[in-house]
C-alpha positions in Angstrom: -20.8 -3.4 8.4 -20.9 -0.7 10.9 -22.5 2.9 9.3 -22.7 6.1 11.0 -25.7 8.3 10.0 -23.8 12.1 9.3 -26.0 14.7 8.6 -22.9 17.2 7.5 -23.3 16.9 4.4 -26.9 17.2 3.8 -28.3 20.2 2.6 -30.1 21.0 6.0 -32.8 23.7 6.7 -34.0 26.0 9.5 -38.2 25.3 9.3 -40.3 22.1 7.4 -41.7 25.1 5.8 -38.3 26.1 4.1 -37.5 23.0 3.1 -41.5 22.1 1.9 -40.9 24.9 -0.2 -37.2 23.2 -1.8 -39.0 20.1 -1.9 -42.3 21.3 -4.4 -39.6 23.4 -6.3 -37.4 20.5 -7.1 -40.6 17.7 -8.0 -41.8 20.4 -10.4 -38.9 20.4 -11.8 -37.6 17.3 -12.3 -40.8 14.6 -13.6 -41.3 12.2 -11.1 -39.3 12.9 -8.2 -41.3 12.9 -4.9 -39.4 14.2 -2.2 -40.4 14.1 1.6 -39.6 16.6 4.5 -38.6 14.7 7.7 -37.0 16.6 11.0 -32.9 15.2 11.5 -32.8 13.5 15.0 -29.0 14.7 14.8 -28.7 18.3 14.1 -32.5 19.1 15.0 -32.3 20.9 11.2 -34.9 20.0 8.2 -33.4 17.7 5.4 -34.9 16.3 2.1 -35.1 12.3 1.3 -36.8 10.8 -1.6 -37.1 7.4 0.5 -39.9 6.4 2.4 -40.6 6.8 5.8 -39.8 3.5 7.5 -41.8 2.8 10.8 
């Protein structure tokens, strides 16, 4: 199964500090969801995952 990573339709944004801030909004929120920052190697933009960081 062949899957192409697309970034278009990800909420994307211009600094980590932008999207830090979505990210503490949205886990105070909602109980229990930890969300992570992490830099798009596609579209150079910011983007949100709750999945975790795979080395």
């Amino acid at each position: 199964m062949c899957r192409t990573i697309d970034c278009t339709r990800k909420r994307a944004y211009q600094s980590h500090h932008d999207a830090e801030e979505v990210a503490r909004h949205q886990m105070d929120v909602n109980f229990g969801l930890v969300l992570r920052v992490y830099q798009c190697d596609r579209c150079g933009m910011f983007h949100l995952t709750h999945k975790p960081r795979r080395f």
